[in-house]
C-alpha positions as CSV (number, residue, x, y, z in Angstrom):
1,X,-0.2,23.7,-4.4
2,X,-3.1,25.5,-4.9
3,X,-4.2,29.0,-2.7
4,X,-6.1,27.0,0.9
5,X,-3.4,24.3,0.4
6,X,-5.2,22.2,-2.2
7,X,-3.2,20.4,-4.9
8,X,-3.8,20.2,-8.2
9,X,-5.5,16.7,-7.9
10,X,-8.3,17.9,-5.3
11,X,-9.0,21.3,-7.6
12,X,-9.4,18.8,-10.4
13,X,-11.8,16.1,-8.9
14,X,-14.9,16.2,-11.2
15,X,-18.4,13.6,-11.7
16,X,-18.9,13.3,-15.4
17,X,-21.0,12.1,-17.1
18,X,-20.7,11.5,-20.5
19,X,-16.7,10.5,-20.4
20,X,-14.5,9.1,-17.2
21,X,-11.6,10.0,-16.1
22,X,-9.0,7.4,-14.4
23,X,-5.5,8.0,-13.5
24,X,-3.3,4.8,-12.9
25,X,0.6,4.4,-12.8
26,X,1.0,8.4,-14.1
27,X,-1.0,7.6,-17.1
28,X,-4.9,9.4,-17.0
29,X,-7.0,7.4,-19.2
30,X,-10.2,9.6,-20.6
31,X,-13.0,7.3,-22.0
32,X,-15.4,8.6,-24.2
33,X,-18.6,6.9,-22.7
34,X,-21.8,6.6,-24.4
35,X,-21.7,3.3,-26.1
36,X,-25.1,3.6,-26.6
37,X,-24.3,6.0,-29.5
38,X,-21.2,4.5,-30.9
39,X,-19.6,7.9,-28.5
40,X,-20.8,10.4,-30.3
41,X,-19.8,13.6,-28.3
42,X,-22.3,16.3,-28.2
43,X,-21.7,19.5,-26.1
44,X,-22.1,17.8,-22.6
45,X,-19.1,15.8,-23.6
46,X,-17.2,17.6,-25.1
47,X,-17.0,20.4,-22.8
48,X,-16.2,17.7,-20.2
49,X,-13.6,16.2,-22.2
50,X,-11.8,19.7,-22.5
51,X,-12.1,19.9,-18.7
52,X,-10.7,16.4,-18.2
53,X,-7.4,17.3,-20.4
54,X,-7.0,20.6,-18.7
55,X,-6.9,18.5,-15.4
56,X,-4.8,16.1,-17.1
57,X,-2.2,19.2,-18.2
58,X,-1.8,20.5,-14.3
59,X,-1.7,17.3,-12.7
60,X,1.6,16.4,-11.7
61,X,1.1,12.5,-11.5
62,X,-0.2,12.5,-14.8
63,X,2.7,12.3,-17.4
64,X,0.7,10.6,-20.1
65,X,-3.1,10.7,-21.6
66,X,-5.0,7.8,-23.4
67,X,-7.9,8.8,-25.4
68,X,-10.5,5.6,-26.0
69,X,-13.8,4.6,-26.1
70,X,-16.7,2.5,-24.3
71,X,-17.8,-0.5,-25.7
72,X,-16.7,-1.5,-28.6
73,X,-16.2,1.8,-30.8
74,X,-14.0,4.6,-30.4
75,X,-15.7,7.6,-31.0
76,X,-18.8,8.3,-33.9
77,X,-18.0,12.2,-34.4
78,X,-20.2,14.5,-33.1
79,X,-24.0,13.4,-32.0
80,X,-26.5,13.7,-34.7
81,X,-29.6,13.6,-32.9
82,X,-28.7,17.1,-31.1
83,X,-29.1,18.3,-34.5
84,X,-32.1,21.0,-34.7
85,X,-35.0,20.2,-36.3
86,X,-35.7,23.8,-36.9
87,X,-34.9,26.6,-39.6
88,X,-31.3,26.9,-41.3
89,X,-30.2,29.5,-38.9
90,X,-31.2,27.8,-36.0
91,X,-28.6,24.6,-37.7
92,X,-26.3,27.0,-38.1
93,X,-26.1,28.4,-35.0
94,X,-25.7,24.8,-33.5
95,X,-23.2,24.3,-36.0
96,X,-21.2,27.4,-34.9
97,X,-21.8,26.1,-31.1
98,X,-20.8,22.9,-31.4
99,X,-17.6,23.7,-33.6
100,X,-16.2,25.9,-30.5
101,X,-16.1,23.0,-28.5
102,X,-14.7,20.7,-31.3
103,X,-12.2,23.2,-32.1
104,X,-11.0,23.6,-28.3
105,X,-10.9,19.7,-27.9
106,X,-8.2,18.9,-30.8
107,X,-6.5,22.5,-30.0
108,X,-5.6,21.2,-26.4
109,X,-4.8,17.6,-27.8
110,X,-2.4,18.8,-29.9
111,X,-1.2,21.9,-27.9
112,X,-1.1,19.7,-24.6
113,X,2.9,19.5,-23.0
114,X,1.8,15.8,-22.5
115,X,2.0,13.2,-24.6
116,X,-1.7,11.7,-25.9
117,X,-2.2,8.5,-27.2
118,X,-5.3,7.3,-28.9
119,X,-6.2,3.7,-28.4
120,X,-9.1,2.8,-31.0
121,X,-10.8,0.2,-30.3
122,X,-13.3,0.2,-32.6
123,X,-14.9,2.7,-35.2
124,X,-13.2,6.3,-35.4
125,X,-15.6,8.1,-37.5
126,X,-16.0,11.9,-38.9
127,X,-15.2,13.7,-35.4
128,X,-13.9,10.4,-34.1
129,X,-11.0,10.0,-36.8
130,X,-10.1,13.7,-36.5
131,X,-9.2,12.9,-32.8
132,X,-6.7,10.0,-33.9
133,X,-5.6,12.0,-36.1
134,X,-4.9,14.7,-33.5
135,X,-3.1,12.5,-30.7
136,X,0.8,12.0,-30.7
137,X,0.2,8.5,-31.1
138,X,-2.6,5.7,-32.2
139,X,-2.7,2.1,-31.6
140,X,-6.1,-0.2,-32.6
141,X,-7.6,-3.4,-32.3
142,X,-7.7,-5.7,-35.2
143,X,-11.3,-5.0,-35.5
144,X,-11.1,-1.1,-35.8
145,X,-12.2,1.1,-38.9
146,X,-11.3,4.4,-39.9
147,X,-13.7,6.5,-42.4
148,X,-14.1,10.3,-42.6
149,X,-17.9,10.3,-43.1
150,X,-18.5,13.9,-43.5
151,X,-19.6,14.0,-47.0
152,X,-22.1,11.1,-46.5
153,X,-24.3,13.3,-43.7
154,X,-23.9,16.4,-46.2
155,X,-21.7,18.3,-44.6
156,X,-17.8,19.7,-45.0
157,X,-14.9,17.7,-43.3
158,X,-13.6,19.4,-39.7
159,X,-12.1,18.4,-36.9
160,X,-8.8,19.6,-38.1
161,X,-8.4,16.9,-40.7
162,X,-7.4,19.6,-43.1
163,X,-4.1,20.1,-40.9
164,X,-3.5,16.5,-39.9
165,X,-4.9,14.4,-42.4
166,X,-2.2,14.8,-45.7
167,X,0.1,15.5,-43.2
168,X,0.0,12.1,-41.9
169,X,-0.8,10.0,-45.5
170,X,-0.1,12.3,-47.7
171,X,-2.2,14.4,-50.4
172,X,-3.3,12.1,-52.8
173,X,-4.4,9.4,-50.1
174,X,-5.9,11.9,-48.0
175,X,-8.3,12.7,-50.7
176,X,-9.1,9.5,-51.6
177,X,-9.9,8.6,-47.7
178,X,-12.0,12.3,-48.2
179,X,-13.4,12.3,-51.5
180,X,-14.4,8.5,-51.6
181,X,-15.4,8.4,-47.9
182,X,-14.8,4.5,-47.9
183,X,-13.5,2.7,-44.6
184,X,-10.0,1.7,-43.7
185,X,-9.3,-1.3,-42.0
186,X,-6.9,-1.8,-39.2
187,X,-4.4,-3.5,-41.6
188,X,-4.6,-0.7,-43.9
189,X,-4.5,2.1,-41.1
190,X,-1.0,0.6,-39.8
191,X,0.3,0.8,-43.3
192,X,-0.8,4.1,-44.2
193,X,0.6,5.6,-41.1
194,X,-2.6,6.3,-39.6
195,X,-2.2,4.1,-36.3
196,X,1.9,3.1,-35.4
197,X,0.3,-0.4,-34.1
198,X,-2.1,-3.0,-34.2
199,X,-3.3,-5.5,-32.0
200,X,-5.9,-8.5,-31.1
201,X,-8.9,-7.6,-29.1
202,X,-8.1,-9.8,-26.1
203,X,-4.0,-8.2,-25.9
204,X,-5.2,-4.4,-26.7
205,X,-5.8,-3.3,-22.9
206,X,-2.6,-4.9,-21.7
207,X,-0.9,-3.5,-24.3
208,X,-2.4,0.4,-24.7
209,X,-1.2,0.1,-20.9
210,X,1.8,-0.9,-21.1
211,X,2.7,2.0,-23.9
212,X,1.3,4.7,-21.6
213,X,2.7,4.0,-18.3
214,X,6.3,4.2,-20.7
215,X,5.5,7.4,-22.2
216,X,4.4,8.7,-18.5
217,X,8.0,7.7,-17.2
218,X,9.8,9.2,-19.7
219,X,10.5,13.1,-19.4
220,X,7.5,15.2,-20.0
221,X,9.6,18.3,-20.6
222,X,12.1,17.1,-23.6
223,X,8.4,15.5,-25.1
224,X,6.7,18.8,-25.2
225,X,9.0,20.4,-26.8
226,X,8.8,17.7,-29.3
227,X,5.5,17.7,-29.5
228,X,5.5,21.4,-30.2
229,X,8.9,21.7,-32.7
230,X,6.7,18.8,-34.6
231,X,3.3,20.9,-35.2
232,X,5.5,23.9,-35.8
233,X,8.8,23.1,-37.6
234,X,7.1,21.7,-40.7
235,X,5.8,25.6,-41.3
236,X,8.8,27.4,-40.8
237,X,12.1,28.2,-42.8
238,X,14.9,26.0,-41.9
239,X,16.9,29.4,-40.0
240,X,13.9,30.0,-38.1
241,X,12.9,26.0,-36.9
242,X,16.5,25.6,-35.8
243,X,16.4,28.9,-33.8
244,X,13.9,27.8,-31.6
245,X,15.3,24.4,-31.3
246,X,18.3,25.4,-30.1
247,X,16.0,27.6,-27.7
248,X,15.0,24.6,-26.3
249,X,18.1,22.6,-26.1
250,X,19.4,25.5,-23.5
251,X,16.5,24.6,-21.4
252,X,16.7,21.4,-21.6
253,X,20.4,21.4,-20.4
254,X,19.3,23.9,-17.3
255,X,16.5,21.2,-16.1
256,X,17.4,19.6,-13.3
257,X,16.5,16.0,-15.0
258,X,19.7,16.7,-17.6
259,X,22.5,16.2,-15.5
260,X,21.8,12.9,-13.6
261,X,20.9,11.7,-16.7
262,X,24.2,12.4,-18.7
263,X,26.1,11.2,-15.8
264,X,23.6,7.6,-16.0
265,X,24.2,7.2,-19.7
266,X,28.1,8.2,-19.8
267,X,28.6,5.6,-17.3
268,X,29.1,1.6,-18.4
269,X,26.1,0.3,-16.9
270,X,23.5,3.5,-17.4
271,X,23.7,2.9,-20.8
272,X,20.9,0.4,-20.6
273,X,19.0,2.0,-17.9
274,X,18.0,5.0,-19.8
275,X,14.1,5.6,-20.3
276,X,13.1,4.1,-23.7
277,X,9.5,4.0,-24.8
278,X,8.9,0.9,-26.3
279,X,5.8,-0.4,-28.4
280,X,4.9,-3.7,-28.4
C-alpha cells in the first residue's frame, strides 16, 4: 500500500493517449496505438510507454508484459514527421531529446524484474525492431517483417541494436540485416532466432494470450534473476558470473515460494503440477 492507503493499482491509473494499457489474467498488455502511422512513437509516446512499464513493474497483479501494436503493424521506429524542419542544431537537439526517451524505454524493458514479451504483429521497423529485440521473448504473425531501416532515412542504427542484435543472430548476420537493410520475413525471423514462434493471423491473439497469462503464473522472482544473470553473465569472467549466481540461489531458497514448491515436486503427484511455461 501506498502512503493515504492507496495501492499500487490506483497510483498507477493513467488516460493515454498514444498507447493503452490493459491488464487481464496478471498479464498487462501495452499497445502501441497510432495505426495511422504504422506506430511510430514520438515523445508523447514514448514517455507514456515508460510510464506504463513503470506501472507495470510495481503492480502486484501484473506478473507478465506484452508489448504490440494497433492495427496491423507493430511499431515503425520513431515518428519522422516530428522531425525539425529547421537548422542542423535544431535536428540535433531533437535527436538528443528524442534519444533520452528511446534509451529509457529499452533500458526498463530489458532491466524490468518482469518478464516482457513482444507479439509482432506486423512491421517492426528501425525503433520498432530494436524493441523485439529488447523483450525476453517475441512471437509474430505469418505476415510480420523485420528490417533495421536506419541507413535508408540516413541516419546511424540505435535502439540498442548494437547490444542485442549479434547477440541474438550473431555478427556476420547482424551485419548483413544492418548493412544490406533488406526485410526478414516471419519464416526467416523464427530461424534466425529473432522471434521463438510464429503463427497465423486468425490464432495470434489466442495464442500471445495464452503465453502471457503462463509467464504471469510462473514466479516472477526466480525470472528476474534470469533475466538479469542473462544481460549480465555473457560480460563477466566465469568466477565472477557464478558468484552472483549463487548470490541468488540463497535468495531464492529463503523466498517463501521455495519451500511449498520442493515439497509439491518431491512428491509423486506434484511432479506434474509444477508451473511450466509452454509455447504453442
Amino acid at each position: 500500500m501506498l502512503p493515504g492507503g492507496r495501492d499500487h493499482r490506483e497510483a498507477n491509473v493513467k488516460a493515454y493517449e498514444r498507447i493503452r494499457l490493459e491488464v487481464d489474467g496478471g498479464a498487462a498488455t501495452i499497445t502501441f496505438d497510432i495505426p495511422e502511422r504504422a506506430n511510430a512513437l514520438g515523445r508523447v509516446a514514448l514517455r507514456e510507454t515508460l510510464h506504463a512499464l513503470g506501472a507495470c513493474e510495481v503492480r502486484e497483479d501484473v506478473g507478465a508484459v506484452v508489448l504490440t501494436g494497433a492495427g496491423d503493424a507493430f511499431c515503425s521506429g520513431f515518428d519522422l514527421k516530428e522531425i525539425p524542419a529547421g537548422s542542423d542544431d535544431e535536428i540535433r537537439e531533437h535527436f538528443d531529446d528524442l534519444a533520452l526517451w528511446w534509451h529509457q524505454v529499452l533500458h526498463r524493458i530489458i532491466r524490468l524484474r518482469k518478464p516482457v514479451l513482444a507479439a509482432v504483429n506486423g512491421v517492426a521497423a528501425g525503433g520498432g525492431f530494436g524493441i523485439s529485440l529488447a523483450a525476453d521473448l517475441a512471437v509474430c504473425t505469418e505476415g510480420a517483417r523485420f528490417v533495421c531501416a536506419w541507413h535508408s532515412i540516413g541516419i546511424a542504427n540505435d535502439t540498442a541494436t548494437s547490444y542485442s542484435l549479434a547477440r541474438i543472430v550473431g555478427m556476420r548476420r547482424a551485419m548483413e540485416l544492418m548493412l544490406t537493410n533488406r526485410t526478414v520475413e516471419a519464416a526467416e525471423a523464427l530461424d534466425w532466432g529473432l522471434v521463438n514462434r510464429v503463427y497465423p493471423a486468425a490464432d495470434f491473439a489466442a495464442n500471445v494470450a495464452q503465453i502471457a497469462a503462463a509467464l504471469a503464473a510462473a514466479p516472477t522472482h526466480l525470472q528476474a534473476m534470469a533475466k538479469d544473470r542473462f544481460h549480465m553473465g555473457w560480460r563477466q569472467s566465469v568466477e565472477e558470473c557464478t558468484e552472483f549466481e549463487i548470490q541468488n540461489v540463497l535468495e531464492s531458497v529463503t523466498h517463501p515460494h521455495f519451500r511449498p514448491q520442493l515439497e509439491r515436486f518431491l512428491s509423486k503427484d506434484g511432479r506434474s503440477n509444477a508451473v511450466q511455461v509452454h509455447l504453442p
